[in-house]
C-alpha positions in Angstrom: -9.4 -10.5 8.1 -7.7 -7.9 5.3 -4.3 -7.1 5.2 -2.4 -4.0 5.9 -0.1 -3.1 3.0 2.3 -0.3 3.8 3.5 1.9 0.6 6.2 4.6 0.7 7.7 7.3 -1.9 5.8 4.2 -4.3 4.3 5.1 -7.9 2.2 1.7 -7.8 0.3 2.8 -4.3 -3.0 3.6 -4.2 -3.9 7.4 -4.3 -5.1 7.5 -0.4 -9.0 8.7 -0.1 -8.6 8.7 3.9 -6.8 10.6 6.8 -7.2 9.4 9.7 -5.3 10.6 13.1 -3.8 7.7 15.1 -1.4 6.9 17.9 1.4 4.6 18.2 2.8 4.0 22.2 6.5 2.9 22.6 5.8 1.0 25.7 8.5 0.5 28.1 8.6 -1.4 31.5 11.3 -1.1 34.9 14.1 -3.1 32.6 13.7 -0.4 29.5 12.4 -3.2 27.3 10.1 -2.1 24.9 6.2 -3.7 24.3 6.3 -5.1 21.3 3.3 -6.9 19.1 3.0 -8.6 15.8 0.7 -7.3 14.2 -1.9 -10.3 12.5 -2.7 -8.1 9.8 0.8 -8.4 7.9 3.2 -10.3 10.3 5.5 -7.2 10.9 6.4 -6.1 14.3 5.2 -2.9 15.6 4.6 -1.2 18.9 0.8 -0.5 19.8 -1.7 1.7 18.4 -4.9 2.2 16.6 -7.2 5.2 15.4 -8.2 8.0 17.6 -12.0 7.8 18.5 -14.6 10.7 18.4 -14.5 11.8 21.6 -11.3 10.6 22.9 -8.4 12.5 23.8 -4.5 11.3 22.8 -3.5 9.9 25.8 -6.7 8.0 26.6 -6.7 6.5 23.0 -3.1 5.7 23.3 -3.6 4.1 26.6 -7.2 2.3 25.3 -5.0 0.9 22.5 -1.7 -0.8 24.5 -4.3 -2.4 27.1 -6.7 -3.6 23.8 -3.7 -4.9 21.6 -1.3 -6.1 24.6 -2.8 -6.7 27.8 -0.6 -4.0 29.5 -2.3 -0.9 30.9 0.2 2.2 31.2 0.8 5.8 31.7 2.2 7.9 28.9 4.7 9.9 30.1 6.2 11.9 26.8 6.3 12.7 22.9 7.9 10.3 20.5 7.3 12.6 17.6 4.7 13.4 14.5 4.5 11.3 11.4 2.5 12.9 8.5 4.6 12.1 5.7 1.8 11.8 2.4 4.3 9.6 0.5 3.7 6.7 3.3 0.2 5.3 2.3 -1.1 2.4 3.6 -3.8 0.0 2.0 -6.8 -1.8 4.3 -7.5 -4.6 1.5 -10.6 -5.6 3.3 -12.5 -2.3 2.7 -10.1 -0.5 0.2 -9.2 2.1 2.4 -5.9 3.9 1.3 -4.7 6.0 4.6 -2.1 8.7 4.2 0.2 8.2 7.2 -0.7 10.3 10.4 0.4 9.2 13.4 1.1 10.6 16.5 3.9 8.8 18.6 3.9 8.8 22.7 5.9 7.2 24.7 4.7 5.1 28.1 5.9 3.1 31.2 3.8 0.3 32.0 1.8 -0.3 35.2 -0.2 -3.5 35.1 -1.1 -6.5 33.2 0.6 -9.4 31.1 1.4 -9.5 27.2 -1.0 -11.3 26.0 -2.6 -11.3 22.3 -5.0 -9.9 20.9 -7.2 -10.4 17.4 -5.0 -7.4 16.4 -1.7 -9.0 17.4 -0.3 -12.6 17.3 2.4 -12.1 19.5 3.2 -9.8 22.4 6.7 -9.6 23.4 9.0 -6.9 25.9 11.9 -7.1 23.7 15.4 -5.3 24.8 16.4 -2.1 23.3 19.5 -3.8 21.5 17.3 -5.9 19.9 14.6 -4.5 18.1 16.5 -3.6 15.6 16.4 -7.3 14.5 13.0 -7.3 14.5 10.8 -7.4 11.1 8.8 -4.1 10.2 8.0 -1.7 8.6 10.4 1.4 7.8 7.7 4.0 9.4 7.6 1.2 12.2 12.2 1.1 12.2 12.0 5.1 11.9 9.9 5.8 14.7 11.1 3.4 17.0 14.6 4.8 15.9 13.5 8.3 16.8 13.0 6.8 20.1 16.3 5.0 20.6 17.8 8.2 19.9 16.7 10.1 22.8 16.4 13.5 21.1 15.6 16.1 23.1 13.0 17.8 20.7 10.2 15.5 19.3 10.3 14.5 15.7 7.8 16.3 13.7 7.6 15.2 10.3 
């Protein structure tokens, strides 16, 4: 398997030569704790989330996504925010695939299942709010999840 390299605001990244639209799901269940995976292509932390098929609406990819990479099957239930920033790139070394950063962020309670890991994700974890933060990650990962901690009442679009 290839690794995931994320670049940001970098001069030494690769100029992308891809966009594609994806989804990330902040993941919550009844306690508030937030689904959690790390992710076995770099080792960070991340909540779920994946490309958005051909055919496939937001919420069904988001949904698709969680129950592939966790185990958990949920319902989304809101808007995180919109992340399209071009100076975030992020390199696929096993096919050379430089992505500029679009991702769409929803949020989700869960209804079913068990963590449990996938080839996309070593570990699956619900980790409490007051301690993601001491997670590793990514800043897009720290931002977004931040944007969620936050509670603002308009969606982040960016």
């Amino acid at each position: 398997m290839g690794k995931r390299i994320d670049f940001y605001d970098d001069p030494d990244a690769p100029a992308p030569n891809s966009l594609v639209p994806s989804v990330n799901v902040v993941v919550t269940n009844t306690a508030g704790d937030i689904l959690m995976i790390r992710r076995s292509d770099n080792g960070n932390w991340a909540v779920p989330g994946g490309a958005i098929d051909l055919g496939e609406s937001l919420p069904n990819a988001g949904i698709r996504e969680t129950l592939e990479e966790t185990g958990i099957v949920c319902e989304i239930t809101g808007l995180v925010g919109t992340y399209t920033d071009p100076r975030h790139v992020i390199l696929y070394t096993s096919n050379g695939e430089a992505r500029q950063e679009f991702s769409i962020v929803l949020t989700a309670q869960a209804v079913s299942g068990e963590p449990t890991p996938s080839s996309e994700s070593t570990e699956v974890q619900w980790v409490p709010r007051d301690q993601v933060a001491d997670l590793k990650m990514d800043r897009s990962m720290r931002l977004r999840i931040g944007h969620y901690l936050d509670q603002a009442v308009k969606p982040h679009i960016g």
